[in-house]
PDB file of N, CA, C and O in Angstrom:
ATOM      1  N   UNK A   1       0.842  -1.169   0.000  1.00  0.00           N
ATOM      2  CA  UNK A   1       0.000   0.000   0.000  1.00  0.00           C
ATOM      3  C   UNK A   1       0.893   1.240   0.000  1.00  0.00           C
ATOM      4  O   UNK A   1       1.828   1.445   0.774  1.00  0.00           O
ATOM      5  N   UNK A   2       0.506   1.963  -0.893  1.00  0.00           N
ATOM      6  CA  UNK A   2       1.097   3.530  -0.965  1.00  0.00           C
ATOM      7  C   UNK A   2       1.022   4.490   0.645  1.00  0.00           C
ATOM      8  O   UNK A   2      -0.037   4.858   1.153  1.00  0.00           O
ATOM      9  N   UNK A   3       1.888   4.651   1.009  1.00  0.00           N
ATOM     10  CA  UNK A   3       2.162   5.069   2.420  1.00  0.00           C
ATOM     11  C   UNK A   3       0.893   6.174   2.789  1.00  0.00           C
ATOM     12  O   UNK A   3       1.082   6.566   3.940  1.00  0.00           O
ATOM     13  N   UNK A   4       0.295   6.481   2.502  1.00  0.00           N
ATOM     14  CA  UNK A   4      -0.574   7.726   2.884  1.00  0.00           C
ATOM     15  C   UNK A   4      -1.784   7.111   2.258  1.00  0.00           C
ATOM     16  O   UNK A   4      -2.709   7.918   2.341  1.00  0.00           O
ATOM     17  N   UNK A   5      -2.187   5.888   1.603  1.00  0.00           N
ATOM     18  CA  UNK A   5      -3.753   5.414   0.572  1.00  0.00           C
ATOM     19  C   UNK A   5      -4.334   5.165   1.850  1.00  0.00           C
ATOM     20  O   UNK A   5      -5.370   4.640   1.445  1.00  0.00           O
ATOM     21  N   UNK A   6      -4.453   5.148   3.265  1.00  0.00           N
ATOM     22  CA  UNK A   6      -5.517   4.718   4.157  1.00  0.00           C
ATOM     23  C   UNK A   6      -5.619   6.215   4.417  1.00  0.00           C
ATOM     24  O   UNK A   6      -6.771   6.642   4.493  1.00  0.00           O
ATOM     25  N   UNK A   7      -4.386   7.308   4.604  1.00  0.00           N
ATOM     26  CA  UNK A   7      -5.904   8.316   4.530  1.00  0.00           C
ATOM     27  C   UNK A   7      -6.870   9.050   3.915  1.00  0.00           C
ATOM     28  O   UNK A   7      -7.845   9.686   4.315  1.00  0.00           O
ATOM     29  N   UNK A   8      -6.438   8.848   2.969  1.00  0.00           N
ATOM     30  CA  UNK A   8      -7.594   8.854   1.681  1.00  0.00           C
ATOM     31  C   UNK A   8      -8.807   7.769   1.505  1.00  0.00           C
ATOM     32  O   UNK A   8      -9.837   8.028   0.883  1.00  0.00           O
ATOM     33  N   UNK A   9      -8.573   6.673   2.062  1.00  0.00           N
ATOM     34  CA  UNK A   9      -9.689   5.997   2.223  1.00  0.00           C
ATOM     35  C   UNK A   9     -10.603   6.803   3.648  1.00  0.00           C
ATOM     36  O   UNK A   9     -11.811   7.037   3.702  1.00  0.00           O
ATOM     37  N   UNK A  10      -9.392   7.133   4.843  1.00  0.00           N
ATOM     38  CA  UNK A  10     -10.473   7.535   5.843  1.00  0.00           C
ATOM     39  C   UNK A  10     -11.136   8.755   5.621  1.00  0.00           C
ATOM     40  O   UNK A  10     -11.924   9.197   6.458  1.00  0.00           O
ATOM     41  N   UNK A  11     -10.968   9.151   4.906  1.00  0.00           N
ATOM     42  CA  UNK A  11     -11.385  10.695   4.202  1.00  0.00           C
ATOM     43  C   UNK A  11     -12.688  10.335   3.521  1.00  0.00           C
ATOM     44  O   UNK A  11     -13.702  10.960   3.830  1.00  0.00           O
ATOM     45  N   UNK A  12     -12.729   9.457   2.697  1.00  0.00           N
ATOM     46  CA  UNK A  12     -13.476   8.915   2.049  1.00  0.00           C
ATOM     47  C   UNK A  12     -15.066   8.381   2.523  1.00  0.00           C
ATOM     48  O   UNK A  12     -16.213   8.426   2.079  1.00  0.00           O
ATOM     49  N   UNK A  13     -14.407   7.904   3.603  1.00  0.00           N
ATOM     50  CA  UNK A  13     -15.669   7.325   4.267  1.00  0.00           C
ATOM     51  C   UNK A  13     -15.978   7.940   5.358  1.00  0.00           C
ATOM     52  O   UNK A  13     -16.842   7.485   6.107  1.00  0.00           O
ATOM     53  N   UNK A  14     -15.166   9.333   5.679  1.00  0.00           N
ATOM     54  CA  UNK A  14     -15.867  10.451   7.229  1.00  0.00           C
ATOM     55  C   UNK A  14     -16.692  11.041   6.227  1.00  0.00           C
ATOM     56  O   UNK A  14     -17.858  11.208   6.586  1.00  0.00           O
ATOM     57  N   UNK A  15     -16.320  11.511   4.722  1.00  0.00           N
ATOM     58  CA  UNK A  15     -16.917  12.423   3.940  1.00  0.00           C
ATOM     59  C   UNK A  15     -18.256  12.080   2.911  1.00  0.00           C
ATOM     60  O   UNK A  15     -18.702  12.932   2.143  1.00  0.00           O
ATOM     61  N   UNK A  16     -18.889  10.525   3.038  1.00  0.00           N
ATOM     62  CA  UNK A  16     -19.326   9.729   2.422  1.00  0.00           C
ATOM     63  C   UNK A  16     -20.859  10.276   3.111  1.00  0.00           C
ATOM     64  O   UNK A  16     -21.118  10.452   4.302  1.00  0.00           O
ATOM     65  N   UNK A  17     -21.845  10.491   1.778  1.00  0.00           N
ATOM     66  CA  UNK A  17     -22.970  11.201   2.681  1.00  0.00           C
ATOM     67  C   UNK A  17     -23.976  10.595   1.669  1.00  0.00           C
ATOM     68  O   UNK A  17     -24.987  11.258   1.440  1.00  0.00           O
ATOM     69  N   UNK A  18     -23.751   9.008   0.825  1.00  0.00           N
ATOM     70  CA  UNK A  18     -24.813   8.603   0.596  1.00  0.00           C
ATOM     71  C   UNK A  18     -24.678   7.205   1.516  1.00  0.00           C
ATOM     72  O   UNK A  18     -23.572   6.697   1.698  1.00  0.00           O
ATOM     73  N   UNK A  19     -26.196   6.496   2.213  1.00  0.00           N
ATOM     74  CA  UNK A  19     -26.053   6.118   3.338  1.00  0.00           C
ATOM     75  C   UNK A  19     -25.919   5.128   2.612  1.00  0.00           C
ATOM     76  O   UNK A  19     -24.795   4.853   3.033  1.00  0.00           O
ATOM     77  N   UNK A  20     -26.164   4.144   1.675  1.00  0.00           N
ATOM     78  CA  UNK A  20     -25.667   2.740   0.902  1.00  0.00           C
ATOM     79  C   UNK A  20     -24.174   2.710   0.869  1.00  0.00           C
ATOM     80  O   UNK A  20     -23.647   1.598   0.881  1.00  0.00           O
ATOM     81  N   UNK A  21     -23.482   3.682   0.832  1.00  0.00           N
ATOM     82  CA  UNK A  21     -22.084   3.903   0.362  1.00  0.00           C
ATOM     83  C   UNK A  21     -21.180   3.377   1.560  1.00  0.00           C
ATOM     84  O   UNK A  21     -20.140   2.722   1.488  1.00  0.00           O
ATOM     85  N   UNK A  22     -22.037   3.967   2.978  1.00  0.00           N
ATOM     86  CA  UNK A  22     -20.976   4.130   4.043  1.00  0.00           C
ATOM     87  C   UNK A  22     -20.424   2.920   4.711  1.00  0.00           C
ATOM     88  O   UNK A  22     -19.350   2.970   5.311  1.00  0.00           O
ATOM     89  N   UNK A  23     -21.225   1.696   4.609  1.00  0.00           N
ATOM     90  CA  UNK A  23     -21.054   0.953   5.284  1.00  0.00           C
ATOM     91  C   UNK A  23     -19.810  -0.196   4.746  1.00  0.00           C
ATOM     92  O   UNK A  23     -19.134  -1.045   5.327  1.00  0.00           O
ATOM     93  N   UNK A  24     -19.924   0.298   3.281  1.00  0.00           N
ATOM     94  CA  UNK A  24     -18.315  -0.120   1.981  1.00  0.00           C
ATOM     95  C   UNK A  24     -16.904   0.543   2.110  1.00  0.00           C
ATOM     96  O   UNK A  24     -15.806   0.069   1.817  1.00  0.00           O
ATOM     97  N   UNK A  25     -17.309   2.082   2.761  1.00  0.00           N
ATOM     98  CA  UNK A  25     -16.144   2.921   2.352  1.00  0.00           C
ATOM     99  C   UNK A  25     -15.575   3.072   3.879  1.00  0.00           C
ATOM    100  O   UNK A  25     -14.516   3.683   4.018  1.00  0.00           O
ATOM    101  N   UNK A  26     -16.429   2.385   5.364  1.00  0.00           N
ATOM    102  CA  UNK A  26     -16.012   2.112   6.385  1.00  0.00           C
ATOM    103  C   UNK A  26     -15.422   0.676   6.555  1.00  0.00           C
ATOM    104  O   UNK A  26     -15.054   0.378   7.691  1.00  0.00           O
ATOM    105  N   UNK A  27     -15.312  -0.085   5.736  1.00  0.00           N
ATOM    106  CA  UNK A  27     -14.994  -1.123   6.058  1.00  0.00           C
ATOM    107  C   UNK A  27     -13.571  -1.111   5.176  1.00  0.00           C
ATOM    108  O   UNK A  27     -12.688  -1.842   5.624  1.00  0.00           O
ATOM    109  N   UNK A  28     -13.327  -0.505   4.210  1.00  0.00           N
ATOM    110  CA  UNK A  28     -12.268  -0.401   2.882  1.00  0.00           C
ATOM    111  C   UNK A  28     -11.019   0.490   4.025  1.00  0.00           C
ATOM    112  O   UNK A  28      -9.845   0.170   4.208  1.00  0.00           O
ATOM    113  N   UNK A  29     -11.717   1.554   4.589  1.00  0.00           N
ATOM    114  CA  UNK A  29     -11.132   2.838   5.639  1.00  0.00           C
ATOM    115  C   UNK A  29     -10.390   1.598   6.586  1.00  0.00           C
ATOM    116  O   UNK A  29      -9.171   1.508   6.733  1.00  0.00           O
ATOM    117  N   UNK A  30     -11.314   0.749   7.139  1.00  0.00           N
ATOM    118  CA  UNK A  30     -10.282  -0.008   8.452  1.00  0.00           C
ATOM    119  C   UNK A  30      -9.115  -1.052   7.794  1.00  0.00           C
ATOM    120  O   UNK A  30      -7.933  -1.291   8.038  1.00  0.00           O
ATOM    121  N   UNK A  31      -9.955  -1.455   6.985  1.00  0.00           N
ATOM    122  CA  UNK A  31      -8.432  -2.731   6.298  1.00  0.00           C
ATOM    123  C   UNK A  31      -7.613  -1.480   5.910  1.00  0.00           C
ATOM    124  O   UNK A  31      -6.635  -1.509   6.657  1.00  0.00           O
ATOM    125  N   UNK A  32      -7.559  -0.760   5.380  1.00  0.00           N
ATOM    126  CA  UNK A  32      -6.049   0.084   4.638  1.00  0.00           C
ATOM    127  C   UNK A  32      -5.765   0.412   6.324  1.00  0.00           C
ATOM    128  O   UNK A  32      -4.765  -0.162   6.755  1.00  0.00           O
ATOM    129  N   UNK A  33      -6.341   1.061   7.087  1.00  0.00           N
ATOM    130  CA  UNK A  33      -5.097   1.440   8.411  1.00  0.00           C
ATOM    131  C   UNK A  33      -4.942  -0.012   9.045  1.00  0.00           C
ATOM    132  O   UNK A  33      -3.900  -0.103   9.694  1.00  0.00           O
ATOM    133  N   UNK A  34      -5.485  -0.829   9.029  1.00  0.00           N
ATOM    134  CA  UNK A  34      -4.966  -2.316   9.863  1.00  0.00           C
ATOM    135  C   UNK A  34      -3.873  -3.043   8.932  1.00  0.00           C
ATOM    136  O   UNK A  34      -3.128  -3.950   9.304  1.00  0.00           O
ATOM    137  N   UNK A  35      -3.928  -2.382   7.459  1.00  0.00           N
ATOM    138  CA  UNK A  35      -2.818  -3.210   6.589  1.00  0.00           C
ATOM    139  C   UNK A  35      -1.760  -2.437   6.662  1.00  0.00           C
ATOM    140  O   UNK A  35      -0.660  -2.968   6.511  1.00  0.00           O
ATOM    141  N   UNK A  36      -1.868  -0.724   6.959  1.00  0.00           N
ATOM    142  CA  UNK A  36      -0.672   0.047   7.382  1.00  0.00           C
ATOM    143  C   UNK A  36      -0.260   0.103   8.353  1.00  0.00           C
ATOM    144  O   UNK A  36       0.942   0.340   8.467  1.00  0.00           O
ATOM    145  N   UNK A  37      -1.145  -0.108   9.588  1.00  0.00           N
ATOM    146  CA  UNK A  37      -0.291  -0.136  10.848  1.00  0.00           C
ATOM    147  C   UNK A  37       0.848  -1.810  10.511  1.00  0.00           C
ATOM    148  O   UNK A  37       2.073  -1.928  10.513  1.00  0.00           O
ATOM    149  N   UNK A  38       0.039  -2.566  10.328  1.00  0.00           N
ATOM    150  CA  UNK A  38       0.928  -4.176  10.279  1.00  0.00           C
ATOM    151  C   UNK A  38       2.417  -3.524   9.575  1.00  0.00           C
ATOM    152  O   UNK A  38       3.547  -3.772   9.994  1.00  0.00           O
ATOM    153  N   UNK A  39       2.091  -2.680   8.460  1.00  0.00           N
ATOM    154  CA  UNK A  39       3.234  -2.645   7.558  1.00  0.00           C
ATOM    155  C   UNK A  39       4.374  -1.926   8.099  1.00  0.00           C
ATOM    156  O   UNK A  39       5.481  -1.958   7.562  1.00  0.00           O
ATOM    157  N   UNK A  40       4.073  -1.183   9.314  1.00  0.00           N
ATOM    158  CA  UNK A  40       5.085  -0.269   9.938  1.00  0.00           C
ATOM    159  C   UNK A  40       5.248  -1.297  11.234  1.00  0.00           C
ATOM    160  O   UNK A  40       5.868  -0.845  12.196  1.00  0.00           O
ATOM    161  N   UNK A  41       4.668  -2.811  11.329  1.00  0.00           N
ATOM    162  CA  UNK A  41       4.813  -3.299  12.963  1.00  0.00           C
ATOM    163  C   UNK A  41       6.287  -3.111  13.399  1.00  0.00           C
ATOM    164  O   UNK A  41       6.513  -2.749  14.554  1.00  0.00           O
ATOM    165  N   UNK A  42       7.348  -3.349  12.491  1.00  0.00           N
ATOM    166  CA  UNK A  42       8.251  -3.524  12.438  1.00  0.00           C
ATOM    167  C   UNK A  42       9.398  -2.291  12.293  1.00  0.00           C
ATOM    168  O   UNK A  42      10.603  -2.464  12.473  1.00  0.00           O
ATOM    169  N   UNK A  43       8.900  -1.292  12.008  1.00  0.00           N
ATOM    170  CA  UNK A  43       9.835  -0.122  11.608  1.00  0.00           C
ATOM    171  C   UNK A  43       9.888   0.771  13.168  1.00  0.00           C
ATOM    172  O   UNK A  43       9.184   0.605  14.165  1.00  0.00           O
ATOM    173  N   UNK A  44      10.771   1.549  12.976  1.00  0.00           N
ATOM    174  CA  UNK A  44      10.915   3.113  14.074  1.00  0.00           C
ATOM    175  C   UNK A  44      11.368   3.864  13.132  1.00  0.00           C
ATOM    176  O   UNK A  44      11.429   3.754  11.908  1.00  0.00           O
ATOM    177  N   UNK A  45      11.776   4.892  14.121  1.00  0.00           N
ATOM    178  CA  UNK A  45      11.736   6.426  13.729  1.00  0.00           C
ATOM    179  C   UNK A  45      10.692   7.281  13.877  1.00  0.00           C
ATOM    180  O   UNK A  45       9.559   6.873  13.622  1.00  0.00           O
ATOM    181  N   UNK A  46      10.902   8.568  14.300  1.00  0.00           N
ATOM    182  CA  UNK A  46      10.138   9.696  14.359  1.00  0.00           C
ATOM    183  C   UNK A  46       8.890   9.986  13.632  1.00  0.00           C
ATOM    184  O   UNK A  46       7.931  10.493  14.213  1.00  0.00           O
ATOM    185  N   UNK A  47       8.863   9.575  11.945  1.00  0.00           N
ATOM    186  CA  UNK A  47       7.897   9.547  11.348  1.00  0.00           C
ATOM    187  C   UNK A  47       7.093   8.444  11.586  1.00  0.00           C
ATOM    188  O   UNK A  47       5.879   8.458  11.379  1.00  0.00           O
ATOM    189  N   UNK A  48       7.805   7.334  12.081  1.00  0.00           N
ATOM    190  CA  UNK A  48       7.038   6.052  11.749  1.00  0.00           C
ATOM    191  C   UNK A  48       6.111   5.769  13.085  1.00  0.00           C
ATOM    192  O   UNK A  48       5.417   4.756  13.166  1.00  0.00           O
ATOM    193  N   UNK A  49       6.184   6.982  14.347  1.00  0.00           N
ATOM    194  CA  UNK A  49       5.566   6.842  15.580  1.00  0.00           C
ATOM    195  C   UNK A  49       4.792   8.026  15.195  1.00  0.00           C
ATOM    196  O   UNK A  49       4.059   8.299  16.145  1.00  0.00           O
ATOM    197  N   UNK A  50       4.609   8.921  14.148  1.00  0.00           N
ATOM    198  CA  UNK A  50       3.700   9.869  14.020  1.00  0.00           C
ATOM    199  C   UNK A  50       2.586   9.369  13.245  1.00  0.00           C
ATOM    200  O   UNK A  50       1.403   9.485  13.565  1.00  0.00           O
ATOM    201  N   UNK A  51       3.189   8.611  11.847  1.00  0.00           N
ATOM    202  CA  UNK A  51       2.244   8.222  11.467  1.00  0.00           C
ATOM    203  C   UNK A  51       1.735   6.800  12.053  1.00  0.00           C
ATOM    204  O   UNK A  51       0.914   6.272  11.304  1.00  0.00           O
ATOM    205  N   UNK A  52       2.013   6.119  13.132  1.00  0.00           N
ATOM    206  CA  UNK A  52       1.310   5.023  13.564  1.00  0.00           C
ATOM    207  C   UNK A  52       0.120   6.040  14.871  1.00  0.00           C
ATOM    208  O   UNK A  52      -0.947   5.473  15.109  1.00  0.00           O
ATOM    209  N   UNK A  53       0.323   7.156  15.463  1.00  0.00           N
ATOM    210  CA  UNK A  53      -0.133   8.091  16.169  1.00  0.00           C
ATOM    211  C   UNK A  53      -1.286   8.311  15.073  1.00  0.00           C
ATOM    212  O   UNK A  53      -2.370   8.189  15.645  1.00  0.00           O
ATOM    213  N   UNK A  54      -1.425   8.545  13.931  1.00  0.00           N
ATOM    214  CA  UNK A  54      -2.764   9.431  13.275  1.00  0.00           C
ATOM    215  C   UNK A  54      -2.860   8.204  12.475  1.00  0.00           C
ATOM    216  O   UNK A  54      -3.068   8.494  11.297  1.00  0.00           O
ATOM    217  N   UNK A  55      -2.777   6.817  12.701  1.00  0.00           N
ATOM    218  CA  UNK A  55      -3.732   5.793  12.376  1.00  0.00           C
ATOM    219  C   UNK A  55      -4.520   5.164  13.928  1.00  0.00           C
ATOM    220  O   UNK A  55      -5.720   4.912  14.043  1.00  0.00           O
ATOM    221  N   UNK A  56      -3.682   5.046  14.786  1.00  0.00           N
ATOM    222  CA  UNK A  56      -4.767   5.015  15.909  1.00  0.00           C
ATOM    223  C   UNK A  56      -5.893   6.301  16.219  1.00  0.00           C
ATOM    224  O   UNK A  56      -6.892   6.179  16.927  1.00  0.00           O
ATOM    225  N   UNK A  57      -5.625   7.089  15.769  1.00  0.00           N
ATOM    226  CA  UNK A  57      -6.684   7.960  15.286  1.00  0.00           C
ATOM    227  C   UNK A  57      -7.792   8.113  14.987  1.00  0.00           C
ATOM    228  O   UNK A  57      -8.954   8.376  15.295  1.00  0.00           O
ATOM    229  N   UNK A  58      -6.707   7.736  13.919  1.00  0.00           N
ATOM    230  CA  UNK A  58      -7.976   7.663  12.506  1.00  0.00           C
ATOM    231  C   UNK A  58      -8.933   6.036  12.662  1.00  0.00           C
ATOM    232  O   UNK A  58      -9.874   5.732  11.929  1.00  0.00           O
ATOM    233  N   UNK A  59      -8.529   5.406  13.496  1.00  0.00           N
ATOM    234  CA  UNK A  59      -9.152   3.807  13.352  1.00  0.00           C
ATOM    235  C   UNK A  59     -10.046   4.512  14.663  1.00  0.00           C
ATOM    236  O   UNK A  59     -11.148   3.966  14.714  1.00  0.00           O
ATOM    237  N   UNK A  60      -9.884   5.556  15.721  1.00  0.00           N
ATOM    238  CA  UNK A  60     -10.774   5.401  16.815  1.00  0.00           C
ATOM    239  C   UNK A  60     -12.061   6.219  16.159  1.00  0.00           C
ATOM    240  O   UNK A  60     -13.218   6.213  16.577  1.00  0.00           O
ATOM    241  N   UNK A  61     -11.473   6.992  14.901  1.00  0.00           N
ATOM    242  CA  UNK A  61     -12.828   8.237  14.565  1.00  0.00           C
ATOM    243  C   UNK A  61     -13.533   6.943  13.355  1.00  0.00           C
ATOM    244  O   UNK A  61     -14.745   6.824  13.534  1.00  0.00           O
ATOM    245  N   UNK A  62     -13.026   6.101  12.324  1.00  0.00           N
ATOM    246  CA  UNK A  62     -13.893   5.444  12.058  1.00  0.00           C
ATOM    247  C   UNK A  62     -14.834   4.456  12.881  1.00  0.00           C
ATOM    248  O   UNK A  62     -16.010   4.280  12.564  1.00  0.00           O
ATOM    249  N   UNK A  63     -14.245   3.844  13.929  1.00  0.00           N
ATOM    250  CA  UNK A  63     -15.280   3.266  14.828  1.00  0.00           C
ATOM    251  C   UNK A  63     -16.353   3.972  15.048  1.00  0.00           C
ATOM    252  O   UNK A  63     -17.548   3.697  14.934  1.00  0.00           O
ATOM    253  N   UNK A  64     -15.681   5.111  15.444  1.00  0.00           N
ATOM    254  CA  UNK A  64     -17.003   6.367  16.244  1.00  0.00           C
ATOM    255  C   UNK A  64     -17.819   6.083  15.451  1.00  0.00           C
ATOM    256  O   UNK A  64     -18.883   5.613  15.853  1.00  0.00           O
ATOM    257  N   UNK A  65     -17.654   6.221  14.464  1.00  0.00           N
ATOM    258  CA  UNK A  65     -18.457   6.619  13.167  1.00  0.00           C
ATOM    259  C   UNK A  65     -19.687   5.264  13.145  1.00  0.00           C
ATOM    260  O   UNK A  65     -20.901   5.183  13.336  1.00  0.00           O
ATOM    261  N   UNK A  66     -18.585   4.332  12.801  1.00  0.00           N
ATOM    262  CA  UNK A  66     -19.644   3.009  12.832  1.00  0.00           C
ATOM    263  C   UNK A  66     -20.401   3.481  14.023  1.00  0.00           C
ATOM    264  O   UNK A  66     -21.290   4.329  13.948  1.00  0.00           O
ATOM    265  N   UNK A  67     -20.051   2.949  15.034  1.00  0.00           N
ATOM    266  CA  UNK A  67     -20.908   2.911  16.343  1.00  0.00           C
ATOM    267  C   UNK A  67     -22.173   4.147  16.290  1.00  0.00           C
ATOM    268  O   UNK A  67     -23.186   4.065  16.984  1.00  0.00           O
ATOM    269  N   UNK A  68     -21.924   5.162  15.436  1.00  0.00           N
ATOM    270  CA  UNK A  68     -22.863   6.733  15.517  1.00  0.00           C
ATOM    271  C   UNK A  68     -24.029   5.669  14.648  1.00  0.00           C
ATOM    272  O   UNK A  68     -25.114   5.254  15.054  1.00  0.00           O
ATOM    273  N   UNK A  69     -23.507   5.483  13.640  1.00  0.00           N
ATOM    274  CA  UNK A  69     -24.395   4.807  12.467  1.00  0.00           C
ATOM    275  C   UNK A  69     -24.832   3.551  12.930  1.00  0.00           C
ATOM    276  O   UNK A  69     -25.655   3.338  12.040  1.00  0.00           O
ATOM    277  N   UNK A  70     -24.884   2.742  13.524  1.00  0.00           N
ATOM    278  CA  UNK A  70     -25.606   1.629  14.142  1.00  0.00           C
ATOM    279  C   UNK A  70     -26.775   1.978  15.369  1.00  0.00           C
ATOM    280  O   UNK A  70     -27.792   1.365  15.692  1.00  0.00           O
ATOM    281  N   UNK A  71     -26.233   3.088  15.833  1.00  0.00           N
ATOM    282  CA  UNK A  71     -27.278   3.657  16.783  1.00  0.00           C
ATOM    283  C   UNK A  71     -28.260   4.312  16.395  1.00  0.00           C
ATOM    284  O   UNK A  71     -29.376   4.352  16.911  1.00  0.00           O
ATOM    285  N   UNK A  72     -27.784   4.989  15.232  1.00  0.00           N
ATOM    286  CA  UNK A  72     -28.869   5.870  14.600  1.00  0.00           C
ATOM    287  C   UNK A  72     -30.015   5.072  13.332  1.00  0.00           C
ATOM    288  O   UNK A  72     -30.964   5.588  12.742  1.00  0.00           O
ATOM    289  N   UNK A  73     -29.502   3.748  13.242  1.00  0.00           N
ATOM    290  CA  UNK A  73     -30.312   2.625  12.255  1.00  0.00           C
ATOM    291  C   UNK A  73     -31.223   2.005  13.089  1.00  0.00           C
ATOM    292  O   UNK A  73     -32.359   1.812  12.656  1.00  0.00           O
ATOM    293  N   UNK A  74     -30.893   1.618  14.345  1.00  0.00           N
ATOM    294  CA  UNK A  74     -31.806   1.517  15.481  1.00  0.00           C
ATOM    295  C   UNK A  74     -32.523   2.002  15.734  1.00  0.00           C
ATOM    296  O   UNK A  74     -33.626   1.487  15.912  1.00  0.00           O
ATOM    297  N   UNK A  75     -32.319   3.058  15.863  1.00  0.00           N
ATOM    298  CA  UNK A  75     -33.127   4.298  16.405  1.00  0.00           C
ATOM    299  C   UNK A  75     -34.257   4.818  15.390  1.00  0.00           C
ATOM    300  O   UNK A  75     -35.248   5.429  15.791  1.00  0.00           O
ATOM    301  N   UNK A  76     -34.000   4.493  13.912  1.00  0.00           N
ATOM    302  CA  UNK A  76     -35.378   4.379  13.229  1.00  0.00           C
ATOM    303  C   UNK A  76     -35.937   3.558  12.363  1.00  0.00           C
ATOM    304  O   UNK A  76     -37.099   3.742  12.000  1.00  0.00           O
TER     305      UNK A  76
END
């Protein structure tokens, strides 16, 4: 994976505002940061603890997200 393609996927699916869409472009969003964090399990350096910092992030704001959207499918 191209070092920066999961945040363009998570972009993708915070910014995703047809509701058929979201539940594809949240699931595409977690495999690219669970296939980039794996891909850095092994590395250090300064960059490589910043960007593992704004994929735990970014994996806690797509949850949110799920979890917002399961409550709110319930709810009507």
């Amino acid at each position: 994976m191209r070092r920066y393609e999961w945040r363009a996927k998570c972009r993708t699916a915070i910014l995703e505002t047809e509701t058929s869409a979201i539940e594809g472009e949240l699931s595409d969003a977690e495999d690219a940061v669970v296939m980039r964090t794996r891909e850095l399990f092994r590395e250090t350096g300064a960059d490589v603890e910043l960007e593992r910092d704004a994929l735990d992030d970014a994996l806690y704001s797509l949850r949110a997200l799920r979890h917002a959207l399961e409550k709110r499918t319930r709810a009507v």
